[in-house]
N, C-alpha and C positions, 0 to 999 in steps of 0.2 A: 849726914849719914856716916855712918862710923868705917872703920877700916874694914873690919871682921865682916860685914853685912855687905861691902862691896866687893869682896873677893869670891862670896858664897852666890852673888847674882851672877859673876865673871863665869865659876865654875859650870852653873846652871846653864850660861847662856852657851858656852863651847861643848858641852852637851846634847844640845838640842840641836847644833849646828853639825852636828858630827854624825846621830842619829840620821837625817836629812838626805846627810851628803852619802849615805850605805844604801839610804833606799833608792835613790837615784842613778844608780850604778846599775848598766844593763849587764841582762846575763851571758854566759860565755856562750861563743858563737858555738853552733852544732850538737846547744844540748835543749832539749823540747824540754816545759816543763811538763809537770806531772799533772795529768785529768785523772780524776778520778771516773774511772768508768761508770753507766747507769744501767743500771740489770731490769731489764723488761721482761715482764713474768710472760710466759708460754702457754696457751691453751693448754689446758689436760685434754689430749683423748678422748671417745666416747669410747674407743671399747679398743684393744687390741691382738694380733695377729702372734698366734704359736713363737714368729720366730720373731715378735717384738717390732712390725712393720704397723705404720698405723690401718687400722682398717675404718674406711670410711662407711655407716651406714648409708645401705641400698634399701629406696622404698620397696617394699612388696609386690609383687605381679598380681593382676588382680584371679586370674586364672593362668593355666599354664598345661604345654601337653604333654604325653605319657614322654617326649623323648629331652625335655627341657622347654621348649621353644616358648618362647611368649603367645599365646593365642587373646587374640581379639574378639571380643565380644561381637557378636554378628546380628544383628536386627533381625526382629520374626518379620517376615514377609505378611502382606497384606494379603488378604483372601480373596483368591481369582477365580472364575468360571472353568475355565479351560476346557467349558465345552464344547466350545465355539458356535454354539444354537444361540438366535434373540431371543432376548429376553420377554419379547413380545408373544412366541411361539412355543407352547408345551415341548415338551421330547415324545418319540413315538412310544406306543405304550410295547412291543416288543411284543405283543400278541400275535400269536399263527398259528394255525392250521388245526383241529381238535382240541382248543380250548375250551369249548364250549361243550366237553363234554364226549362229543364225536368223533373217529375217526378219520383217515383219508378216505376219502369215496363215498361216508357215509355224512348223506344226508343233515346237519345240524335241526332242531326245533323251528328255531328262528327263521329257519331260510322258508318255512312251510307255512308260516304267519301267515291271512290275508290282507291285502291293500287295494286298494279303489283307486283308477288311475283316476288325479282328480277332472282331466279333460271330459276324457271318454266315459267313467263313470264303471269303466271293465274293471273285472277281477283281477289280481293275479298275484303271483309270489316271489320272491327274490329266488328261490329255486326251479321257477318254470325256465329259466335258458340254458339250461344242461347243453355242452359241446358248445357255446360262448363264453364269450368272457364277457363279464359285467363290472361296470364302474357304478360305486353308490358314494354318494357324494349329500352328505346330512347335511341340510341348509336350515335358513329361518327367513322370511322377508323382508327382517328389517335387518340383516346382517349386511354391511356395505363391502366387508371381503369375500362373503360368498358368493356376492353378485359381482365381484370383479373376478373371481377365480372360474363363474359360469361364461362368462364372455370367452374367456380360453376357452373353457369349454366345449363351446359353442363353435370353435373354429377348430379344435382338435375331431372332433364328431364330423365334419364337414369332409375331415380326409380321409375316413375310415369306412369299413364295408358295413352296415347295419346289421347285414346278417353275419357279422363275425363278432361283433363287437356291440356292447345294449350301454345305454346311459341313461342311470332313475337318481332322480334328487328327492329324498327322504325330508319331507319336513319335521323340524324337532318341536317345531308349536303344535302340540300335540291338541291346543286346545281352540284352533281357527279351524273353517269350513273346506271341502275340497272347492270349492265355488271362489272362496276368496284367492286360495294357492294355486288357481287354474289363470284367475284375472292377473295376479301377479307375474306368473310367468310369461304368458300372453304379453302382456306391457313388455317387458322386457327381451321378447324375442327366445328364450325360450323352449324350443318343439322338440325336446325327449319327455321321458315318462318323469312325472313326478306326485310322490302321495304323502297324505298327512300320515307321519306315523301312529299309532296305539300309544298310551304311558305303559302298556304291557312292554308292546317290541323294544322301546326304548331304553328300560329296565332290561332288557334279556341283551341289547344290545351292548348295553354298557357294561354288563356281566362278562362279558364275551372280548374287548376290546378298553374297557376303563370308560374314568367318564369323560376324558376330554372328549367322546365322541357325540358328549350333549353340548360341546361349546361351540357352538358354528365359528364364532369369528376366528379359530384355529385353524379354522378349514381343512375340516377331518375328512377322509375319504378311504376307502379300502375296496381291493379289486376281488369278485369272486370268480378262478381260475374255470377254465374250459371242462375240466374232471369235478368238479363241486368244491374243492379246497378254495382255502381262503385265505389271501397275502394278511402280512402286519397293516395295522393302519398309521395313515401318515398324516403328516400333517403341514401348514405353509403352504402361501400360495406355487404353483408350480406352472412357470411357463411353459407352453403347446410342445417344444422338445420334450420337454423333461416329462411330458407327461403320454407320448405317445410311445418314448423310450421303454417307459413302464408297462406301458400296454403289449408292447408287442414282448416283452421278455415275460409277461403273465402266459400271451396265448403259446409260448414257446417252453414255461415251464421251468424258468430259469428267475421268475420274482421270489425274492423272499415273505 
């Protein structure tokens, strides 16, 4: 190797040695080097406020009242009776006194009808007890509440004066014998007046009161006042109070 070529490896080599020994020299104490910062981009806004504040979208109310307030949606209510009657038992038909055409004191059609007591086989008319008060009470044989509603019946009659107070049970099978509606009631114990209606009266009667008064098992009945007027008809069975209540506020003039 020549002279020139070992001087120029010499130069090259304390070079490199020198380069080395700069990078290995720590930095001066108290001085941080240099980060370069990293810039993290910022949501944009959906939308902002006059004075440049962000304004957050607010979903929508879905309704709202005249003063601001949030109002709640309120559920329709389910559909209720509130008329506190079963559902088994018509309402009273609200029928009184000169519907039927007539006046107070005057006489109605109907009350002047004839009937065949079916026992006795007598005449007579729902208008022969003028200065009594009379209980009618429209039944049928095979009705099982009118024959539980006759059993009170039957014990409210027992505390009353006969000559103050009449009880006829009106059969609505207008198309059975007085012979059959006599045996029935006989069986059954019984012993006021009762006769097969007409399809006339029955027709004149439902004219007069509606026609729950053809449906026995509502156990229709209406009182005819001591002056010839005539209460609403009602209807549901009525225990021996409730029913002698009535009676004595008829012969006193205070029934509706």
């Amino acid at each position: 190797m020549t002279r020139s070529i070992r001087l120029l490896l010499a130069g090259l080599t304390a070079l490199v040695l020198t380069a080395c020994g700069a990078a290995s020299q720590p930095s001066e104490p108290g001085v941080e080097p240099m980060v370069t910062p990293t810039v993290e981009t910022m949501p944009e806004p959906t939308s902002m406020t006059d004075d440049g504040m962000m304004d957050e979208a607010m979903p929508e109310p879905t309704s709202a009242t005249d003063d601001g307030m949030m109002d709640e949606a309120t559920p329709e209510p389910t559909s209720t009776s509130g008329t506190g009657q079963g559902m088994d038992e018509p309402a009273s038909t609200g029928m009184s006194a000169g519907m039927d055409g007539g006046t107070m004191g005057e006489q109605p059609a109907w009350q002047s009808v004839a009937l065949t007591d079916a026992r006795s086989g007598a005449s007579f008319t729902l208008g022969d007890f003028a200065g009594r008060t009379v209980f009618v009470e429209p039944m049928a044989t095979w009705c099982s509440k009118c024959r539980e509603q006759m059993h009170i019946i039957r014990d409210v009659r027992a505390q009353l004066d006969p000559d103050e107070v009449v009880f006829i049970g009106l059969s609505v099978e207008t198309n059975i014998s007085a012979a059959e509606l006599a045996r029935y009631v006989d069986e059954q114990g019984f012993d006021w007046m009762f006769a097969v209606m007409s399809p006339e009266l029955l027709q004149e009667l439902a004219g007069v009161f509606g026609r729950t008064i053809a449906n026995p098992p509502s156990t229709p009945h209406f009182v005819i006042r001591p002056d010839g007027s005539v209460s609403e008809l009602t209807t549901g069975i009525k225990p021996a109070e409730a029913l002698l209540a009535e009676l004595g506020a008829a012969r006193e003039g205070t029934m509706p």
